[in-house]
PALO-438762 format. One line per field, with one value per residue (C-alpha): residue number from 1; x negated, y, z. Coordinates in pm, 1 decimal. Layout:
<recs>
k <- NUM  ...
east <- X  ...
north <- Y  ...
up <- Z  ...
</recs>
This chain:
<recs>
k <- 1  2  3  4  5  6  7  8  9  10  11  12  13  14  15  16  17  18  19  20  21  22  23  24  25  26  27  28  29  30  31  32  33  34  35  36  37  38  39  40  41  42  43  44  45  46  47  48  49  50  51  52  53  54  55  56  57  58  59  60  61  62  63  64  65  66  67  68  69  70  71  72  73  74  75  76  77  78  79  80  81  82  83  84  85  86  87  88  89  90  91  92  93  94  95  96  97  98  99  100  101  102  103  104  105  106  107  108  109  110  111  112  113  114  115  116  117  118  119  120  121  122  123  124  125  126  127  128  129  130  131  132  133  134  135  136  137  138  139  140  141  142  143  144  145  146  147  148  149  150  151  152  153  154  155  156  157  158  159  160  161  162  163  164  165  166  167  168  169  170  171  172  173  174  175  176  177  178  179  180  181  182  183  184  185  186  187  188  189  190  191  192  193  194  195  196  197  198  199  200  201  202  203  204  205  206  207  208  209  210  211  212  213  214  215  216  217  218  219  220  221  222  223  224  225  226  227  228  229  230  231  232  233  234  235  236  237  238  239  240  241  242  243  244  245  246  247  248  249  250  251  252  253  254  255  256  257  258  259  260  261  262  263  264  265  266  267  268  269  270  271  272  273  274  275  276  277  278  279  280  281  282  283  284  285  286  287  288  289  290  291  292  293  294  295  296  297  298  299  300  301  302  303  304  305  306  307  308  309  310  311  312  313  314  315  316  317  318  319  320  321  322  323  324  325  326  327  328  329  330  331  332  333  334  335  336  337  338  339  340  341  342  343  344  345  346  347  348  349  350  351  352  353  354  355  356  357  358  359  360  361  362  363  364  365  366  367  368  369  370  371  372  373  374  375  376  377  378  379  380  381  382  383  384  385  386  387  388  389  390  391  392  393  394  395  396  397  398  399  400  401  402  403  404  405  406  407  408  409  410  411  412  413  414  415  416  417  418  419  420  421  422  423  424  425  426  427  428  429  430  431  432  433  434  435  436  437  438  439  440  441  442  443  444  445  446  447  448  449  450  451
east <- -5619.0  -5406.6  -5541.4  -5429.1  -5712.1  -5607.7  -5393.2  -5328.6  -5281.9  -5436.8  -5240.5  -5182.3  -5100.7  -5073.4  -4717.4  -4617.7  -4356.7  -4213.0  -4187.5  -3995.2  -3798.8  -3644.3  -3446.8  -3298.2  -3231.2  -3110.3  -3163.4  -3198.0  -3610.6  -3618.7  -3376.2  -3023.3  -2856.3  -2812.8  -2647.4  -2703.2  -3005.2  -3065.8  -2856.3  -3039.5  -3125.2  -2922.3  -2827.7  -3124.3  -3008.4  -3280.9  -3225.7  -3350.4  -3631.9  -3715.5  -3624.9  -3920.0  -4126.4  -4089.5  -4148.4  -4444.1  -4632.5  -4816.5  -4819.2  -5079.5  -5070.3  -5237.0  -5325.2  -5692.4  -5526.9  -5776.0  -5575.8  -5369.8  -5678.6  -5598.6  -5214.4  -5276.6  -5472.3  -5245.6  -4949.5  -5106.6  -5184.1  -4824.0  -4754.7  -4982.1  -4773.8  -4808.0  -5130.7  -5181.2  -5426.5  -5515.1  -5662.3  -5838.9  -5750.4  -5895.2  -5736.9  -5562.9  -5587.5  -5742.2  -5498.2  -5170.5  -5339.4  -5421.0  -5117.9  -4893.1  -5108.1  -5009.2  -4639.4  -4646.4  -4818.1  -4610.7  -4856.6  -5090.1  -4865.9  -4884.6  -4570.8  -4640.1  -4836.1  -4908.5  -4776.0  -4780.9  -4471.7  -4521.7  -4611.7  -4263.1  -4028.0  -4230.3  -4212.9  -3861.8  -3721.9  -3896.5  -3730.3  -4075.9  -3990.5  -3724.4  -3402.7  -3451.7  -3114.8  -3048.7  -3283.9  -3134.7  -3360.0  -3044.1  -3019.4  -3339.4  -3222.7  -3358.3  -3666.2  -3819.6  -3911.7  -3713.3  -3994.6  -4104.6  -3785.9  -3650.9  -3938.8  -3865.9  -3484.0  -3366.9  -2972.8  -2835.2  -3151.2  -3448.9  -3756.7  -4027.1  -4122.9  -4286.3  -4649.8  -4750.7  -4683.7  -4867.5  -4696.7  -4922.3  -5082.3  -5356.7  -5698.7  -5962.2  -6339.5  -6282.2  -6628.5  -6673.6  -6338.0  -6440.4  -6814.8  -6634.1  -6360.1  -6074.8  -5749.4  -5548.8  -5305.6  -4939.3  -4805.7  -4997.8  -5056.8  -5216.3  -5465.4  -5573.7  -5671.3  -5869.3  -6017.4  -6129.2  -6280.0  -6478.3  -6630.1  -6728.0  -6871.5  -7060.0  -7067.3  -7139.7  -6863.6  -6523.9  -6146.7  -6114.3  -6208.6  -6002.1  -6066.3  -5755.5  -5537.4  -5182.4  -5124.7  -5229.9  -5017.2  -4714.4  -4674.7  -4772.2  -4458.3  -4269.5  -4311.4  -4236.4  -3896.5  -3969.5  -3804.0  -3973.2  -3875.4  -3529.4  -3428.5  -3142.0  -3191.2  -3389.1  -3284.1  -3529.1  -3615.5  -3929.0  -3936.5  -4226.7  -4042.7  -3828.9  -3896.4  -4051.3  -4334.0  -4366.1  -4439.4  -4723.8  -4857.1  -4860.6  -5026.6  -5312.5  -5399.7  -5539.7  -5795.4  -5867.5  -5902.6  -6105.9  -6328.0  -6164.5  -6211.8  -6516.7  -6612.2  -6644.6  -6501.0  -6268.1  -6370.5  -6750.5  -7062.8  -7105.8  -6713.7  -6812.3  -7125.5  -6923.6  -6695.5  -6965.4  -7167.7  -6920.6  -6884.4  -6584.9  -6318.2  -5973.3  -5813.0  -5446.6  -5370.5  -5199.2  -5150.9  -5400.1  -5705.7  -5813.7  -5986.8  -6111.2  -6300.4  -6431.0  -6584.6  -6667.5  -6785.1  -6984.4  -7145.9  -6819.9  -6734.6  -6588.2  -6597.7  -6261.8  -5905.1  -5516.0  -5273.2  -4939.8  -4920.1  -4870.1  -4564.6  -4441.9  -4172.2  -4294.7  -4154.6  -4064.3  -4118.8  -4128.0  -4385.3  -4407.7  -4554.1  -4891.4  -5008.6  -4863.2  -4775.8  -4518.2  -4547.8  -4280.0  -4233.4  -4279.5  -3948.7  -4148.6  -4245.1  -4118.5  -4171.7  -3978.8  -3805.3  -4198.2  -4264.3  -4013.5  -4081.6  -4449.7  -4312.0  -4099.3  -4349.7  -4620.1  -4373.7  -4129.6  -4218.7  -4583.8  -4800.5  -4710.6  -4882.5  -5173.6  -5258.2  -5186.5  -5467.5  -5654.6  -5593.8  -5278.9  -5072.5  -4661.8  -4357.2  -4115.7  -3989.0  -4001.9  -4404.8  -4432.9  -4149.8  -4365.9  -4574.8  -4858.9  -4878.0  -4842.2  -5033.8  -5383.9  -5664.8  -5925.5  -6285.6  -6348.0  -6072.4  -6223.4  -5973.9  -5671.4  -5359.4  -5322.6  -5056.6  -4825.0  -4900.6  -4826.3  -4539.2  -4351.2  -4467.7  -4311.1  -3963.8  -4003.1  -4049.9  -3855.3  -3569.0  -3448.4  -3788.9  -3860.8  -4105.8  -4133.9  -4073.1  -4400.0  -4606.7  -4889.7  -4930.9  -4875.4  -5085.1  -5352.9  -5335.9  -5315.6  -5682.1  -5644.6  -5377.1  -5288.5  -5663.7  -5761.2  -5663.0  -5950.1  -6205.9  -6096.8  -5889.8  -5571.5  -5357.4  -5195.8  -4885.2  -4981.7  -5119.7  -4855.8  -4636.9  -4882.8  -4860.6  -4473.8  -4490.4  -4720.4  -4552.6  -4202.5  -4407.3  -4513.1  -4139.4  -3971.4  -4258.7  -4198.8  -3776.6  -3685.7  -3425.4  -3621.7  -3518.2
north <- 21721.3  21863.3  22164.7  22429.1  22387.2  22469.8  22124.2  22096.6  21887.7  21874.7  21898.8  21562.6  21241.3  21427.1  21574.8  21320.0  21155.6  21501.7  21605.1  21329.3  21273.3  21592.5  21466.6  21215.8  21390.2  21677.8  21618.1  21919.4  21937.3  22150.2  22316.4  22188.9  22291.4  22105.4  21757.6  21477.5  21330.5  20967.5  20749.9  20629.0  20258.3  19991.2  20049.2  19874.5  19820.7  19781.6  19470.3  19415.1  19574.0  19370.8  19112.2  19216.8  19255.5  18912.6  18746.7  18932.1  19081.6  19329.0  19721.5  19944.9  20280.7  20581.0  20848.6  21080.7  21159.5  21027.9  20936.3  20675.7  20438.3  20400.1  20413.2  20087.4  19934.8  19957.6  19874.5  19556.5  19447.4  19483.1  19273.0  19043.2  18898.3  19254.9  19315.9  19681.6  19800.0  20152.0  20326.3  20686.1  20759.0  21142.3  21435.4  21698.9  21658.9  21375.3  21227.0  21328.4  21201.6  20878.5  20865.8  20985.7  20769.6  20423.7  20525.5  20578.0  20302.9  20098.9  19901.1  19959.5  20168.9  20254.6  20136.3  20449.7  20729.9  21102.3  21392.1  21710.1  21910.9  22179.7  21843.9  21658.7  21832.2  21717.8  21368.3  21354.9  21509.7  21281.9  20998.6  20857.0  20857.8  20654.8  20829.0  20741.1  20777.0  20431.4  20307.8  20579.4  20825.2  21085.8  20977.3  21180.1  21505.6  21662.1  21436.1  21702.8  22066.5  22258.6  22362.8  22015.1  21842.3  22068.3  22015.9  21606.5  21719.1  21741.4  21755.8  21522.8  21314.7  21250.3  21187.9  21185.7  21118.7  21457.5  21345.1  21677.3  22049.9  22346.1  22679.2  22970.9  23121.7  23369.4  23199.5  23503.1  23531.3  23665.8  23738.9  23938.1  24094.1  24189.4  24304.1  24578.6  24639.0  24546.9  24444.0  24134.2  24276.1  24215.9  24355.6  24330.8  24692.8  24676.1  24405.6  24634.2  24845.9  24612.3  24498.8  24875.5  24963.3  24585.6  24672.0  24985.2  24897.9  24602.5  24654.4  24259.0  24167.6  24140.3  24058.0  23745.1  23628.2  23559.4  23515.8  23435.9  23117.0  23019.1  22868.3  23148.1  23438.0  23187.9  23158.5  23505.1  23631.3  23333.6  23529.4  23850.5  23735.7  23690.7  23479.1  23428.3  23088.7  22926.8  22593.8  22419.0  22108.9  22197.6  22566.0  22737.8  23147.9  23297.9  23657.1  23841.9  24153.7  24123.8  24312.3  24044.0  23980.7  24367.4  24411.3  24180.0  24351.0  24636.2  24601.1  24306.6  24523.3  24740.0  24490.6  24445.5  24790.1  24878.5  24566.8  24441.4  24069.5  23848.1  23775.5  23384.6  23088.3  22912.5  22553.8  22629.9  22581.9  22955.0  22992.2  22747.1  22973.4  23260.8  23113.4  23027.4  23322.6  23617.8  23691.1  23583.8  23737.5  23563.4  23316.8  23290.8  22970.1  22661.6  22479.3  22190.2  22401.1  22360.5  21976.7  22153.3  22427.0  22159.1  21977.4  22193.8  22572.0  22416.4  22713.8  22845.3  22680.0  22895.1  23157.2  23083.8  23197.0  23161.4  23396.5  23437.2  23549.8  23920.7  24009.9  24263.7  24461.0  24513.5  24259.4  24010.6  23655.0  23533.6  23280.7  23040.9  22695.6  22632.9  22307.7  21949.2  21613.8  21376.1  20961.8  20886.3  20566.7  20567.7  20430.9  20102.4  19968.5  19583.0  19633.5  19890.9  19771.9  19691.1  20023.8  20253.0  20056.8  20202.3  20510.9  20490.3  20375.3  20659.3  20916.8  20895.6  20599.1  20480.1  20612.4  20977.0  20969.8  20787.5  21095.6  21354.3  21213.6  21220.5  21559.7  21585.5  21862.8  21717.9  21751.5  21619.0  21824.4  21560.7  21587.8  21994.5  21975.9  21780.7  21934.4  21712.4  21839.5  22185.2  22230.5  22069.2  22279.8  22280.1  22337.0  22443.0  22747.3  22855.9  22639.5  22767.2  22567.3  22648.5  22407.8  22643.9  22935.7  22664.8  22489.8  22825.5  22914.8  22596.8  22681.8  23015.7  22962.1  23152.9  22930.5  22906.1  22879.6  22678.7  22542.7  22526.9  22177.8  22235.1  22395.1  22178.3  22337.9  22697.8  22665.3  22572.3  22845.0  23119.2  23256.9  23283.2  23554.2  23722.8  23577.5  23855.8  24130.8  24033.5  24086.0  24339.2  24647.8  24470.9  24530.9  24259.8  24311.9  24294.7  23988.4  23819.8  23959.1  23783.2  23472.5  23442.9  23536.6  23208.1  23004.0  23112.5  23025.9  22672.7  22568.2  22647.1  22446.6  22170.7  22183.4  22339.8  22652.9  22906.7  23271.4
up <- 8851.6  8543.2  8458.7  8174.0  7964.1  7631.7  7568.6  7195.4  6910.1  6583.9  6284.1  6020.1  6258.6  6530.1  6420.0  6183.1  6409.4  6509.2  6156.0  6073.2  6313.9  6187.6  5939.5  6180.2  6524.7  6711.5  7043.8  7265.8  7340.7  7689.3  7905.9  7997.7  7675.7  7330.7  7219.0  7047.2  7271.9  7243.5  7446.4  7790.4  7777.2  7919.5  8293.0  8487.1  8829.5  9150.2  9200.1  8814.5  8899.3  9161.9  8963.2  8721.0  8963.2  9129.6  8756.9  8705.8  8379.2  8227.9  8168.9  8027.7  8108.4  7973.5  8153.0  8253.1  8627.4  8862.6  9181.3  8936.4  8961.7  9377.7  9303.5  9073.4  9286.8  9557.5  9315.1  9225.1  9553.5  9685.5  9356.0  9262.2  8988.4  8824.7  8607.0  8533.3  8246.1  8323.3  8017.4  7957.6  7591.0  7675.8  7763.8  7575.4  7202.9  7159.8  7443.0  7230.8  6897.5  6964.0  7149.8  6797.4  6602.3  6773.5  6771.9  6392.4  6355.7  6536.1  6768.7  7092.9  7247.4  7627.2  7836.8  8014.6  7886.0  8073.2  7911.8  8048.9  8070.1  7794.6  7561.6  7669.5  7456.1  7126.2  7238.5  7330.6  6998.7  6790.7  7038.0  7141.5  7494.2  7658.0  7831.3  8225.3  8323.1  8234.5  8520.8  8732.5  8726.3  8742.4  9104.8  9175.9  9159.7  9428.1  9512.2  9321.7  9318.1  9045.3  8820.5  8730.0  8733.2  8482.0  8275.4  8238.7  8167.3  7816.0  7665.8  7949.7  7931.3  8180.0  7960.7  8236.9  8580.6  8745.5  8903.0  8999.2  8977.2  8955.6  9139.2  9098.5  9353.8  9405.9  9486.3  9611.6  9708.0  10083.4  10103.2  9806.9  9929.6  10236.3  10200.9  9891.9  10224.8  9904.0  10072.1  9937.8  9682.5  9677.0  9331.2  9032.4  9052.7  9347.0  9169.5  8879.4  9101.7  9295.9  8986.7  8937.5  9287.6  9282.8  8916.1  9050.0  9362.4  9199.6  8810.5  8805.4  8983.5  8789.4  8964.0  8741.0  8419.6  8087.9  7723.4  7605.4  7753.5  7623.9  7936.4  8188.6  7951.7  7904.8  8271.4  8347.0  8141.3  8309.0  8630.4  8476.1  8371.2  8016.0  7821.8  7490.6  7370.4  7345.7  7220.5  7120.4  6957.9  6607.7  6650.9  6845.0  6895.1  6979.9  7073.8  7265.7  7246.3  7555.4  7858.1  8109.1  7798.3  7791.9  8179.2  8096.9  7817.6  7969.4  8289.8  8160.3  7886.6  8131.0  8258.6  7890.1  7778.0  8093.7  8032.4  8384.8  8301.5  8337.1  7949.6  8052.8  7948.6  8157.6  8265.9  8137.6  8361.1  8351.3  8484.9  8781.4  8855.0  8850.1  9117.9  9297.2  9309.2  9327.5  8932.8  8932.0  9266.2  9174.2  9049.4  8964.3  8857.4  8974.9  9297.7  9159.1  9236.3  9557.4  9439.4  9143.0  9361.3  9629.1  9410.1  9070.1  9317.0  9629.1  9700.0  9715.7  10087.9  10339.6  10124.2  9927.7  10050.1  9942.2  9897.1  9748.9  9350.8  9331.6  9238.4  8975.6  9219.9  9600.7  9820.4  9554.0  9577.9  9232.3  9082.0  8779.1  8714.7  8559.2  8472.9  8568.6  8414.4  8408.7  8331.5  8077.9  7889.6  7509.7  7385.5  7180.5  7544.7  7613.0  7944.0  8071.7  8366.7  8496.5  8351.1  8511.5  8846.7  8843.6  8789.2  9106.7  9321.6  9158.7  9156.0  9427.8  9713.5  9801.9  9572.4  9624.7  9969.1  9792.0  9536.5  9832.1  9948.2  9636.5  9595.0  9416.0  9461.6  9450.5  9267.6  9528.0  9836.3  10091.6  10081.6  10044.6  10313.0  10607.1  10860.7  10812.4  10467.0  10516.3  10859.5  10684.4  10740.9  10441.5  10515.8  10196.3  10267.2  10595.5  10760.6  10613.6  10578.5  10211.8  10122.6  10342.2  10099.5  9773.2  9881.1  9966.0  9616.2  9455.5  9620.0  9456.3  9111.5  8810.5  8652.6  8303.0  8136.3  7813.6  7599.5  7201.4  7038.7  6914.5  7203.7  7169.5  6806.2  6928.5  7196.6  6958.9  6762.4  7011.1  6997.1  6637.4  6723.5  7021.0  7135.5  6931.1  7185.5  7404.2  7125.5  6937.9  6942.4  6907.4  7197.0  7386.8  7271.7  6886.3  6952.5  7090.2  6793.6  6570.4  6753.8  6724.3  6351.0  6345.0  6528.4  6373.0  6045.4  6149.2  6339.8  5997.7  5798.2  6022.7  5945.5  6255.6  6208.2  6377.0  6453.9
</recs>
């Protein structure tokens, strides 16, 4: 499953292409806005690609998402004439490296790679990703939840096919919450002070943990309304001064301050044990999880529960994406009429009822919409039909968000600064500041015109 592990790149190779491709383009990297993207490829009609299919040939595709190894099998076996390579080149960083270094250099690049959707935008200004509105990918508007489809979107362009997508929700230890007699909370107020009463009843016992994650604060102010980031082409802003980052800041720094959080690493053997054991009550994080906990927090069966993320006004119904991938097609690919066809049947036909089963949590309404998806009971959950809880969730997430150009970057670089709040008296807030005075640092380095 994709997770929100801290996904970055490295500096050198890693941003080579994007730094160059600078002085060359000015195509819009996220949100609806901006000009100048690169013009889609010929129209491919479907008839062409069964045409491509019928002849036959090969595609390699990159990617660490383990329900693609069924979805290729079961591609090539309804076309024999197809040979698919399926390669792990890693995840995170040393996924997006390798993946910059063969585009510079110019050979062994993927005819599909995985990116995840805070990575897209970097790809598709540099024009290493192929417009998908020439194979008429436009046509899918709809087939998918809003969240992830506009994260593939991009000045007129369609850079991506979504896989998955990760609305938050609020994952919670019903044991632990019921043997401290703590009621579910609603609003996030209502969760700090849950977080008090359960360190106080058990001192060993915390509401959640958190270190410091780009990921988990990004989509935290997402929810809040916050709007730190806007892009337009190579003219970006970032700003953690507006209000929605604020009513973060504000009420987190009070698990902070209190020493509320679980001082544990996420995605560490000692996070899994906390899970497992009661350390650790809550979760909020995306709709992925539920594989992640069945297999990773055993001794966490039947004790595990799903709930809707709290919200910051009482009786909202507001929630943000964390997480998820698309499969786009790097724009060197000689196959992409075979290429885009896997994405179809991976992302919209066949193969999306092969990684529900997996475990995959989807991007496209038709599957969050059906009653055999929503009305599954999960052992693991005491029974509960979670997906009812996440696919309300995905129909309620916060429009209008963006990513940097460079997120991968600022991501990486986030527990150098605002990490510092959970370490040190630096408030949440100051952090954050220090984190945009970074990354405004590194955009204008890099030749974008950053405010």
């Amino acid at each position: 499953m994709t997770t929100t592990r801290r996904h970055a790149l490295l500096l050198g190779t890693a941003l080579a292409v994007l730094s160059v491709s600078l002085t060359t383009a000015a195509c819009a990297p996220s949100g609806d806005g901006g000009s100048g993207a690169a013009a889609p490829a010929q129209n491919v009609s479907a008839t062409d690609l069964q045409a491509a299919l019928d002849a036959g040939g090969s595609i390699t595709i990159w990617a660490w998402e383990p329900t693609l190894k069924q979805v290729v099998a079961d591609f090539q076996a309804k076309h024999p004439k197809v040979k698919v390579n399926l390669v792990n080149a890693g995840t995170g960083n040393d996924h997006y490296t390798a993946l910059q270094n063969v585009i510079k250099a110019g050979s062994g690049i993927p005819d599909i790679a995985q990116i995840e959707y805070f990575a897209l935008p970097q790809f598709v200004l540099a024009k290493s990703v192929a417009d998908l509105k020439g194979f008429g990918a436009d046509k899918l508007e709809g087939t998918f939840t809003p969240g992830p489809w506009n994260s593939v979107r991009s000045g007129g362009g369609i850079y991506g096919m979504p896989m998955d997508s990760g609305p938050m929700a609020l994952f919670y230890n019903k044991e632990v919450f019921d043997k401290h007699e703590i009621e579910v909370p609603a609003t996030w107020a209502e969760y700090i002070e849950a977080a008090r009463k359960l360190h106080a009843a058990d001192p060993k016992s915390y509401i959640t943990s958190d270190t410091g994650d780009p990921g988990f604060a990004t989509s935290m102010i997402w929810q809040a309304g916050g709007r730190p980031y806007k892009v337009e082409g190579t003219t970006v802003s970032v700003d953690f001064g507006d209000a929605g980052t604020r009513k973060f800041t504000t009420a987190w720094q009070q698990l902070v301050s209190d020493r509320l959080l679980a001082p544990i690493n996420g995605w560490t053997d000692a996070w899994y044990k906390g899970l497992g054991d009661g350390t650790i009550a809550t979760l909020v994080i995306g709709a992925w999880m539920p594989a992640n906990l069945e297999t990773g927090v055993k001794a966490g069966f039947g004790k595990w529960r799903v709930a809707p993320m709290p919200q910051w006004e009482s009786g909202g119904k507001a929630t943000s994406e964390s997480g998820g991938s698309s499969l786009a097609i790097p724009e060197a690919s000689a196959n992409k009429a075979l290429a885009y066809a896997f994405l179809k049947y991976a992302g919209v036909d066949e193969g999306v009822r092969t990684r529900l089963d997996g475990g995959a949590f989807p991007a496209t309404t038709a599957e969050l919409a059906s009653k055999t998806f929503q009305d599954k009971k999960f052992p693991y959950f005491g029974d509960q039909p979670v997906n009812q809880v996440l696919a309300e969730s995905a129909g309620q997430v916060v429009p209008g968000w963006s990513y940097l150009p460079y997120q991968v970057y600022a991501n990486r670089i986030f527990n150098d600064t605002a990490g510092k709040a959970y370490i040190s008296g630096t408030t949440l807030q100051d952090g954050l500041k220090a984190w945009q005075d970074a990354s405004i640092k590194y955009g204008r380095e890099q030749g974008f015109n950053v405010r």
